[in-house]
N, C-alpha and C positions, 0 to 999 in steps of 0.2 A: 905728096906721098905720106908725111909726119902729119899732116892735116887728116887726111883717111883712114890713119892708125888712130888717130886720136879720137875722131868720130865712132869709129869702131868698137874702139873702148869704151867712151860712152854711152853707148847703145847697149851692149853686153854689162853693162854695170846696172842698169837702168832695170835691163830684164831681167837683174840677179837679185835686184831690191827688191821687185813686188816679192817673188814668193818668199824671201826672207822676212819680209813685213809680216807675212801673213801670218809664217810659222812664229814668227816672236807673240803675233794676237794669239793663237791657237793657245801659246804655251800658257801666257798670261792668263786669260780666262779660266783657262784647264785648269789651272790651279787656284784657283780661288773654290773654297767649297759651300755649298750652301747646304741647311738641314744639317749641318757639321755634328749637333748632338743628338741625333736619331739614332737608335740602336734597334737592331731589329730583336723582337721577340724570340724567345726558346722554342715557341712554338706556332703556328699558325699557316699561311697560305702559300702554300712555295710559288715562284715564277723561274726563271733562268731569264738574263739577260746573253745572248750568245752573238760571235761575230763570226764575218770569217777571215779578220784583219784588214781589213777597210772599210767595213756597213755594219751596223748593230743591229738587232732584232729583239722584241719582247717573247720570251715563250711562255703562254699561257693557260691552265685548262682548261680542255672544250664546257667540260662541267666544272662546276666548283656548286656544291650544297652547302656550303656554311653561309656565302652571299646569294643563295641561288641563282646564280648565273650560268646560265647556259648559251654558249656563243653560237648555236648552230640557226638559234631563233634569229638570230641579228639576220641574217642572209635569206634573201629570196629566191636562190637560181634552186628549182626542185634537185637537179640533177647533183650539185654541190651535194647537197644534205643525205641523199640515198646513199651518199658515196664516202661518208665522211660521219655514219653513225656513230661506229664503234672508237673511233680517235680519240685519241686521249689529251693531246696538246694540239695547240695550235701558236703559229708562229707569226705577229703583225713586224712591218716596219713600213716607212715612211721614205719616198724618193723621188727624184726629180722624174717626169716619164718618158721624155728621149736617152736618159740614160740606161733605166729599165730594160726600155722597147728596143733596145741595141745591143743587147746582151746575153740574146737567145747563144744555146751552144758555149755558153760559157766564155764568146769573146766579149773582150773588151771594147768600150762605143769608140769609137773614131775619134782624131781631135777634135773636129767642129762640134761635135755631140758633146764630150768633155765642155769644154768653152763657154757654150753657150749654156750646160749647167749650172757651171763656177760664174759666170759674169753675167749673167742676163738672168734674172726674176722668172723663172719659166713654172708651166703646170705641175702638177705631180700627181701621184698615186698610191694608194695603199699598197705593199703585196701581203698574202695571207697565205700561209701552207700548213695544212694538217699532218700529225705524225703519231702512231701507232704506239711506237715505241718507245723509251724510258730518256731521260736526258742523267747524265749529269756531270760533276765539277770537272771543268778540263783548265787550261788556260785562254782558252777565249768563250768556253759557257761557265757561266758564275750561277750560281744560286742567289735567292733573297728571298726573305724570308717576309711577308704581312700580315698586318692585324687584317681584320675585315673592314673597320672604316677603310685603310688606305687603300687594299684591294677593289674596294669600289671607285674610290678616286678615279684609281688608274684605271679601269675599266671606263670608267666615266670619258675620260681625257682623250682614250686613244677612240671611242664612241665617236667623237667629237671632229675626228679628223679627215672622219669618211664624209663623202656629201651623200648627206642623208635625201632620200626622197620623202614627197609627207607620209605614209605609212613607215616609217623607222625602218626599213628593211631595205639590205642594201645590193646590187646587181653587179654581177659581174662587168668588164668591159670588152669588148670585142676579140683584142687580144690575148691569144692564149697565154697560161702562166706554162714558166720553163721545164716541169714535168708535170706530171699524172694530179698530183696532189697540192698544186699553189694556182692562186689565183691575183688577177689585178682588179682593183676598184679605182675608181675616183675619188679624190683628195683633196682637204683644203688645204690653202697654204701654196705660198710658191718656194720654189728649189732657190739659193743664189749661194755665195761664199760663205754667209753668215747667218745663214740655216741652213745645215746641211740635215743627211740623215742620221747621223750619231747627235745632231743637235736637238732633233725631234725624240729620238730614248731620253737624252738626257730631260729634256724637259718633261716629258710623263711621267718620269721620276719625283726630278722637283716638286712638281705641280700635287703629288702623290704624298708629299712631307717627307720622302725620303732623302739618304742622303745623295748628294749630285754635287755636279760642278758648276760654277755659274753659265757656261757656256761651253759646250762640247762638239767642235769644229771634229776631234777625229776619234776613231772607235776607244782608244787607250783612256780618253779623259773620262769615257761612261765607267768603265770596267775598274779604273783604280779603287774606285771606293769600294769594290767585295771580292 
């Protein structure tokens, strides 16, 4: 019986260690900063980086004239673009696509779904949603502010992430997006513990020369720096 108690207890100490492990990496990382003297400019390119406490997203506009960038050209689906003229922002992020694709209606994916995005190297996907109307400062959407070099980066970076076909333009994938105005694409990169999707903003950051975390396992590590 004090044999089975014991086993028991080691087993339950066992499963209490990984995620302990993990949050001490998370915390670790999180805090280390990179780009630490980049300041953003008084004036220049707005973006919002926005959560909704556990996913981060880039928002960006559909036009920007100062890089002329216009994000509608990226996209091939006709019907996308007829429908998504007048938009004013658009909203990228980066994630695992069984966790996506399980999340219609607002529920949450199941364990095995969970599981297999934390521990197993799996596929992923762009999501992308148009929006009309105006964003700003909340406690989980931040502003920031760029030059145009960096606005390009970043543009460049998250370009990057999509699988591109050879004509540069990118297809929707089968799957519907969760309402009217988001869609999924295909993505490079795979989901696992230590890339997550707040680890993908943070790095379009970095990558960006702005400032970041050296790794950002969860939404709080992107957000502290604005």
């Amino acid at each position: 019986m004090l044999r089975a108690a014991l086993k028991a207890v080691i087993l339950l100490t066992d499963l209490l260690a990984l995620p302990l492990a993990y949050f001490c990496y998370a915390f670790f990382v999180g805090a280390i900063t990179v780009n630490a003297s980049h300041q953003q400019p008084a004036q220049g390119i707005t973006i919002y980086i926005h959560s909704n406490g556990f996913h981060t997203d880039l928002v960006l506009p559909v036009n920007e004239t100062q890089t002329n960038t216009h994000w509608l050209s990226f996209y091939a689906d006709s019907a996308l673009l007829r429908k998504h003229q007048r938009t004013q922002w658009m909203s990228v992020g980066w994630g695992d696509e069984g966790f996506y694709l399980d999340s219609y209606n607002n529920a949450f994916p199941g364990l095995g779904t969970c599981c297999n995005a934390l521990f197993v190297p799996s596929p992923s996907l762009m999501h992308v949603a148009f929006y009309e109307g105006r964003f700003s400062r909340t406690e989980l959407c931040r502003p920031v502010t760029l030059r145009a070099a960096e606005y390009e980066k970043l543009c460049q970076t998250i370009r990057n992430s999509f699988v591109l076909p050879d004509n540069g333009k990118v297809h929707t994938i089968d799957s519907p997006g969760y309402w009217e105005h988001d869609y999924f694409f295909k993505a490079k990169g795979s989901y696992h513990l230590f890339q997550t999707c707040n680890d993908w903003t943070n790095d379009c950051l970095q990558q960006s020369g702005l400032k970041a975390s050296w790794k950002a396992p969860l939404y709080n590590f992107v957000l502290q720096h604005y």
